[in-house]
C-alpha positions in Angstrom: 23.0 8.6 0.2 20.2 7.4 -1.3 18.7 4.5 -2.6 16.3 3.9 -5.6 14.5 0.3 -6.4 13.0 0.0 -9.5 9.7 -1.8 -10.3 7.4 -3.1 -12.8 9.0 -4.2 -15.9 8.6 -6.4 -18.4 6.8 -8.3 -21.8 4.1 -6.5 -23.3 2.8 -6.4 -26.5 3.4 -3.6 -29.2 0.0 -1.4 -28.0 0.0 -2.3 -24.5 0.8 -0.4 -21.4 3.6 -0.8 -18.5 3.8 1.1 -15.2 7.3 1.6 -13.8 7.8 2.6 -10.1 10.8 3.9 -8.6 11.2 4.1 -4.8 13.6 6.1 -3.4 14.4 5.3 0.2 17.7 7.4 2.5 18.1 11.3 2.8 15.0 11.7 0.4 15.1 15.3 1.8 17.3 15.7 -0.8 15.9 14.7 -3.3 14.5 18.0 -6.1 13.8 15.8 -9.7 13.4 12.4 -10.2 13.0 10.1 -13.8 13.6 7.8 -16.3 16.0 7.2 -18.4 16.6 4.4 -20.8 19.5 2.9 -22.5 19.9 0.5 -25.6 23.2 -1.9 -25.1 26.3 0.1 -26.9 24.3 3.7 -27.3 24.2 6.4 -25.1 21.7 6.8 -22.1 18.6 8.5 -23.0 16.3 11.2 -21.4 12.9 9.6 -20.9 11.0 12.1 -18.7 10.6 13.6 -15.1 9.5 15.6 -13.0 9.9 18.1 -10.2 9.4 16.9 -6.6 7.8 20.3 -5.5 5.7 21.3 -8.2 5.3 19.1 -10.3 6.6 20.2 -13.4 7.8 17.7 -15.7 9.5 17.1 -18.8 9.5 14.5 -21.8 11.1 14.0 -24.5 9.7 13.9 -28.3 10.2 10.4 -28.9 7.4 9.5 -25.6 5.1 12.8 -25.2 1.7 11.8 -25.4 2.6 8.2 -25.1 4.4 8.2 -21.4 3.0 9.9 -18.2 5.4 10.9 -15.5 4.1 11.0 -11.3 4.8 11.5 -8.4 4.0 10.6 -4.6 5.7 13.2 -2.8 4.5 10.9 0.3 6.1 7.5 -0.5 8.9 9.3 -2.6 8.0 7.0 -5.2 7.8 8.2 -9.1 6.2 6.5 -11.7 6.8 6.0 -15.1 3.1 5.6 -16.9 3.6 3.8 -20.6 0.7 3.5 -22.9 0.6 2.8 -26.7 4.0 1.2 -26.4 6.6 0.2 -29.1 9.1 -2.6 -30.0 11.1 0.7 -30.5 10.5 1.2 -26.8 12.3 -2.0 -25.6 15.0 -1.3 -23.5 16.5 -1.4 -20.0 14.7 2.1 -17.5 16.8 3.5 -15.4 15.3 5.3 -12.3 17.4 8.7 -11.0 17.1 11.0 -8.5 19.1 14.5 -8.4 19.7 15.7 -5.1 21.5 19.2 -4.4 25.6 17.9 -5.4 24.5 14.4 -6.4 22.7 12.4 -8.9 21.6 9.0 -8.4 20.8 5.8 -10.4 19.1 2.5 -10.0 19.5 -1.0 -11.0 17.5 -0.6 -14.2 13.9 -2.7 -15.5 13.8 -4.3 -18.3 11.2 -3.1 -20.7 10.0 -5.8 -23.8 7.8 -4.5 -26.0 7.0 -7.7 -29.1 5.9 -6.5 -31.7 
């Protein structure tokens, strides 16, 4: 199993910039992508961004390239979710996952508040 605590939410104003962070803690080993998704109450989930654990590669998708910078710390198995220039469009709850060979996993969720 593995665990994932999510970190680093909150209000900012339309312009500003968050950081998320995303620990993962268990049979990290595991463990080849972590990222972020996000979901609006009622609407699907939606594919923010991640990236490869060896590597590096990531992936983003149009609505946050250029704005959003995805990281990793192979050594604290911690990714982070880098959000500049942000949005009222961009308020939402993040969701942290991890996808480990025959699993995906999910944390809690941060709440994101971007006032316009």
């Amino acid at each position: 199993q593995v665990q994932l605590e999510e970190s680093g939410g909150g209000l900012v104003q339309a312009g500003g910039s968050l950081r998320l962070s995303c620990a993962a803690s268990g049979r990290t080993f595991n463990i080849y992508r972590m990222g972020w998704y996000r979901q609006v109450p009622g609407k699907e989930r939606e594919f923010v961004a991640d990236i490869t654990w060896s590597g590096g590669t990531t992936s983003y998708s149009d609505s946050v390239k250029g704005r959003f910078t995805v990281s990793r710390d192979n050594a604290k198995s911690t990714v982070y979710l880098q959000m500049n220039s942000l949005k009222p469009e961009d308020t939402t709850t993040y969701y942290c996952y991890a996808r480990a060979y025959g699993s995906d996993y999910w944390g809690k969720g941060t709440l994101v508040t971007v006032s316009s």
